[in-house]
ROFIRO-24293 format. One record per residue: residue number from 1; residue in three letters; x, y negated, z of N, C-alpha, C, O in turn. Coordinates in steps of 0.001 Angstrom, whole numbers, plus 500000, padded with zeros to 6 digits. Layout:
<atoms>
ATOM   i  aa   n.xx   n.yy   n.zz  ca.xx  ca.yy  ca.zz   c.xx   c.yy   c.zz   o.xx   o.yy   o.zz
ATOM NUM ALA      X      Y      Z      X      Y      Z      X      Y      Z      X      Y      Z
...
</atoms>
This chain:
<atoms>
ATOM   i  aa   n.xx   n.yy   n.zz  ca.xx  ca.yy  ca.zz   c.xx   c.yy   c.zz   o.xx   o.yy   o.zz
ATOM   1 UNK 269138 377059 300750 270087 376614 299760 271480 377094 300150 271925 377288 301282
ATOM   2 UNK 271999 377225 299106 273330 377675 299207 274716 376772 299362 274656 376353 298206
ATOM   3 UNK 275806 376202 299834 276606 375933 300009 277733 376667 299512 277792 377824 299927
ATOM   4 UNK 279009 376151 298419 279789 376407 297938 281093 376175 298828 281394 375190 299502
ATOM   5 UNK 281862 377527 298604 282555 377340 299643 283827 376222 300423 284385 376188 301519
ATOM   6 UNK 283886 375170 298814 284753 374268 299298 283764 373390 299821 284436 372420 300172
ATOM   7 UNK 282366 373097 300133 281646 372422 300674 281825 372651 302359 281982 371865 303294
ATOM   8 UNK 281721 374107 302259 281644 374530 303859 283421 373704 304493 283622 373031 305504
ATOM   9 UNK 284182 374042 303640 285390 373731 304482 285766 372478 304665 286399 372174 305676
ATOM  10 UNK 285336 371291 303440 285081 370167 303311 284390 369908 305058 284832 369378 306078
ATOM  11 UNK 283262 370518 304733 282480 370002 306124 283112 370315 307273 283369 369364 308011
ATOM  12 UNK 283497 371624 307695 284199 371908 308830 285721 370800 309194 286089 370429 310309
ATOM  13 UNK 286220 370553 308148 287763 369683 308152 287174 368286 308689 287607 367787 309728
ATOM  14 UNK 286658 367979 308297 284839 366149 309038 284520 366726 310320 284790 366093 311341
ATOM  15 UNK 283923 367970 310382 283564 368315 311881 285266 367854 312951 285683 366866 313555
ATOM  16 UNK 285719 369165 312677 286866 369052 313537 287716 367574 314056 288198 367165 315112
ATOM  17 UNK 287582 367088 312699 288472 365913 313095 287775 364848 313821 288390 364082 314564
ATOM  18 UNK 286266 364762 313593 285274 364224 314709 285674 364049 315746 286081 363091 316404
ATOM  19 UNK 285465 365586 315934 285669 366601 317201 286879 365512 318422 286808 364904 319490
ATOM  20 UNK 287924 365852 317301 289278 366138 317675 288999 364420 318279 289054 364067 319457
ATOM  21 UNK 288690 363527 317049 288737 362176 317399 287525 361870 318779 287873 361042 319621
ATOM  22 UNK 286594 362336 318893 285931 362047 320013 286386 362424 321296 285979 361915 322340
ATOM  23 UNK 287370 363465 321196 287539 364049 322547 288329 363069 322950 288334 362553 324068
ATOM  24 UNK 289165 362746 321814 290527 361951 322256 289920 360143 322997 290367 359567 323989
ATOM  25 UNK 289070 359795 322274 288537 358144 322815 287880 358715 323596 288563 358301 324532
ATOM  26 UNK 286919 359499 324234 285987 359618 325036 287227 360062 326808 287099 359796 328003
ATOM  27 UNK 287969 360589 326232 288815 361068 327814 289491 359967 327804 289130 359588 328918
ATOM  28 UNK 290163 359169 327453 291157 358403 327150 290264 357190 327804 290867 356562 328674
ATOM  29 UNK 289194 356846 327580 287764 355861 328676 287822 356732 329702 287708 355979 330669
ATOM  30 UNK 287923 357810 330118 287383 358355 331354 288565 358387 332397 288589 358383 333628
ATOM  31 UNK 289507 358420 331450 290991 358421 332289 291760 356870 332666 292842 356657 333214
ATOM  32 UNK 290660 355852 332098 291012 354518 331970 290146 353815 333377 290348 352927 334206
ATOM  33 UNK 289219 354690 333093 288235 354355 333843 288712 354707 335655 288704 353953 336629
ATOM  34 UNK 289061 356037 335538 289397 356737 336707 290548 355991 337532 290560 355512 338666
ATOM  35 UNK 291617 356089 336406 292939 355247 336852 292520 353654 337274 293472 352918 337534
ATOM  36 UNK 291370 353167 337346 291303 351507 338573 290881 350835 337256 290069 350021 337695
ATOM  37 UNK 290911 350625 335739 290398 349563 335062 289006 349217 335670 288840 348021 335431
ATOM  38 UNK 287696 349812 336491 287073 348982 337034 286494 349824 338084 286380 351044 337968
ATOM  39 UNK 286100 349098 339195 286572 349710 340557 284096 349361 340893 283388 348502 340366
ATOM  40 UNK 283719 350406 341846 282783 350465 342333 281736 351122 341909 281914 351721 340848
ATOM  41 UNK 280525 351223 342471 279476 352004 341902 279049 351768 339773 278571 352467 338880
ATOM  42 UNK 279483 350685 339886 278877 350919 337903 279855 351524 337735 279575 352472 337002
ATOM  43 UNK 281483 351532 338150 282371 352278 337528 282275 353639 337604 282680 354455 336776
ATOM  44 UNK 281604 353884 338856 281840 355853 339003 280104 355795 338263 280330 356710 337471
ATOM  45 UNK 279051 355524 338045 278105 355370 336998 278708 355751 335795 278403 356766 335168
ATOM  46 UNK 279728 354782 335411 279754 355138 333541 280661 356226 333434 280687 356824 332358
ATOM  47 UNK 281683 356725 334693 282725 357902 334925 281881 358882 334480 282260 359561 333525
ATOM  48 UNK 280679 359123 335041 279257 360257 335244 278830 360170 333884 278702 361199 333220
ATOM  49 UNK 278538 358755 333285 277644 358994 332038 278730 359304 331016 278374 360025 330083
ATOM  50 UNK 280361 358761 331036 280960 359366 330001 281127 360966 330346 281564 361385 329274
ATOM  51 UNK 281054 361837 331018 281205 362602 331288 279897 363737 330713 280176 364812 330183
ATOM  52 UNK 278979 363429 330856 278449 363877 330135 278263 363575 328695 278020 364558 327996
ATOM  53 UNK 278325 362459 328123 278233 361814 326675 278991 363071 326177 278460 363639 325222
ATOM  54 UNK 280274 363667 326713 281505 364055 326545 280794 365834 326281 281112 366624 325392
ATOM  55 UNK 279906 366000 327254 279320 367250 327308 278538 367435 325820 278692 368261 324921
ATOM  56 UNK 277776 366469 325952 276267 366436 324991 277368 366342 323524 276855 367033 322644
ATOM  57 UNK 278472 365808 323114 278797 365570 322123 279700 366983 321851 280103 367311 320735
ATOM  58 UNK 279897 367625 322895 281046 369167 322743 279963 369870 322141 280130 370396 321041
ATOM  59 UNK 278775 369947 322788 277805 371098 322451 277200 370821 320737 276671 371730 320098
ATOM  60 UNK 277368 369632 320269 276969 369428 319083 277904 369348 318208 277566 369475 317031
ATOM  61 UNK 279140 369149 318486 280055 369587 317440 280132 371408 317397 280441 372035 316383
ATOM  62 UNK 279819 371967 318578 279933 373381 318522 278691 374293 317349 278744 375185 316502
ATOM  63 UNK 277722 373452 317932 276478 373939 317358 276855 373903 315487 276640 374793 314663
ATOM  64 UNK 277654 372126 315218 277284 371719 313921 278367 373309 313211 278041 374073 312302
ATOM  65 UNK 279467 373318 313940 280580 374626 313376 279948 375754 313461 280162 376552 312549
ATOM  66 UNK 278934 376185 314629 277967 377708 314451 277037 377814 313164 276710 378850 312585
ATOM  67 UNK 276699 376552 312860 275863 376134 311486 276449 376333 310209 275808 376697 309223
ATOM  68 UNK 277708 376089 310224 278478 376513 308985 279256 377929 308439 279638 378403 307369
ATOM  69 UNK 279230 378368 310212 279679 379573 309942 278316 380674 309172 278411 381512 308275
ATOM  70 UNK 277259 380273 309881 276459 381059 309108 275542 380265 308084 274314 380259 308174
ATOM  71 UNK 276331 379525 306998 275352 379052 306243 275911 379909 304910 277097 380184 304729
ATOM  72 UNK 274753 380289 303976 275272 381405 302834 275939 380554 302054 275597 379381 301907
ATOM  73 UNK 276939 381087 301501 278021 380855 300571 277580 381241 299122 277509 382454 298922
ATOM  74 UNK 277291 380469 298146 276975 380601 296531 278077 380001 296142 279029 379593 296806
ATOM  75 UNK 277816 379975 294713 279454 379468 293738 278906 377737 293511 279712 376840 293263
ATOM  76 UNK 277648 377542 293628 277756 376053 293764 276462 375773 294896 275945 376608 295638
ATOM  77 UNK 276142 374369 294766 275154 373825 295872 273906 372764 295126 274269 371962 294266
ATOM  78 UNK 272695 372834 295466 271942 371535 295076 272177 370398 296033 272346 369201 295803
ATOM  79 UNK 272139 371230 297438 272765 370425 298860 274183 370459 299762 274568 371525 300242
ATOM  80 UNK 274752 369505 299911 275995 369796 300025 275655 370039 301575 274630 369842 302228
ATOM  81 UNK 277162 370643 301965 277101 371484 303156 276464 370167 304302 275293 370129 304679
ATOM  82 UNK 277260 369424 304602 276929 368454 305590 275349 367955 305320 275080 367188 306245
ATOM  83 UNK 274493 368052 304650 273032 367871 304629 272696 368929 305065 271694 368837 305775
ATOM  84 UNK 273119 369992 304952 272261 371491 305304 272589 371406 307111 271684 371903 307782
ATOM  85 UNK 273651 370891 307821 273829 371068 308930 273345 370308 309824 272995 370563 310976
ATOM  86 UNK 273339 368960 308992 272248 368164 309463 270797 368316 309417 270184 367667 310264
ATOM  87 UNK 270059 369093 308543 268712 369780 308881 268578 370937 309907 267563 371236 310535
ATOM  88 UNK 269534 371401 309946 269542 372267 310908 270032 371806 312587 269679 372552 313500
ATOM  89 UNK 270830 370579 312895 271159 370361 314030 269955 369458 314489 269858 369235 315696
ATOM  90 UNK 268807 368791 313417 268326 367509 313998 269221 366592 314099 270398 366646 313742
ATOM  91 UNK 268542 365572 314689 268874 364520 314953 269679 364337 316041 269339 364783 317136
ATOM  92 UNK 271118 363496 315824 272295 363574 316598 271950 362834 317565 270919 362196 317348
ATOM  93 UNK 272678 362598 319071 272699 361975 319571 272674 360214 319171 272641 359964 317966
ATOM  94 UNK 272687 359259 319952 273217 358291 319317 272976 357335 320644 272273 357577 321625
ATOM  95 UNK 273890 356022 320323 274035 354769 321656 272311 354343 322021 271988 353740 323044
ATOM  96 UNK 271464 354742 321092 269713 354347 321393 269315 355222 322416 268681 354855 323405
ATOM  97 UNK 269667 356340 322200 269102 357450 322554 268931 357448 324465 270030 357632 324990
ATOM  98 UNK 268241 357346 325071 268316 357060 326422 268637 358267 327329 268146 359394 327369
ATOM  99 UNK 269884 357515 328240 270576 358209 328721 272115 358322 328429 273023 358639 329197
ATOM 100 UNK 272149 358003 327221 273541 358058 326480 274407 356542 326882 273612 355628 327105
ATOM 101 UNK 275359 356284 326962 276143 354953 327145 275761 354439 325775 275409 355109 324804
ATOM 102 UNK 275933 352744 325901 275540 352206 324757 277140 351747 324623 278011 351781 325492
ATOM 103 UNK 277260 351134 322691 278476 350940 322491 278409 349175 323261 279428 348487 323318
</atoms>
């Protein structure tokens, strides 16, 4: 299916600002964390697991923007862009998902 091109940019402008918003709460815990808000082994634990959360969530905002760059461009859509990227990324991470920090 095809994606129209204000769909794609629609979607990319949602990606980014994700993006932008996850990086910002996810370091902003890690730098909270680091700086003494809680001191001992669970603390350098969740330092480690935000740290990767941080990884696993870069590589899927990257992936979801490699998805749009190559999704074909028509003059309209049956599926809007953000469904097509979501069939194509699978299923996102999420707080269930084991391994991941829970909220």
């Amino acid at each position: 299916m095809m994606a129209a091109q204000e769909e794609i940019n629609a979607a990319r402008r949602m990606i980014e600002e994700l993006r932008d918003q996850h990086a910002h709460d996810v370091l902003k815990l890690i730098r909270l964390l680091e700086d003494g808000a809680m001191k001992g082994k669970a603390a350098d634990k969740l330092i480690k697991d935000c740290q990767a959360w941080e990884a696993a969530y870069k590589s899927v905002f990257h992936r979801a923007l490699a998805v749009l760059d190559s999704a074909p461009v028509g003059p309209g859509s049956a599926q809007s862009a953000p469904e097509l990227f979501r069939h194509a990324l699978g299923q996102l991470p999420s707080s269930t998902d084991p391994g991941m920090p829970h909220r």
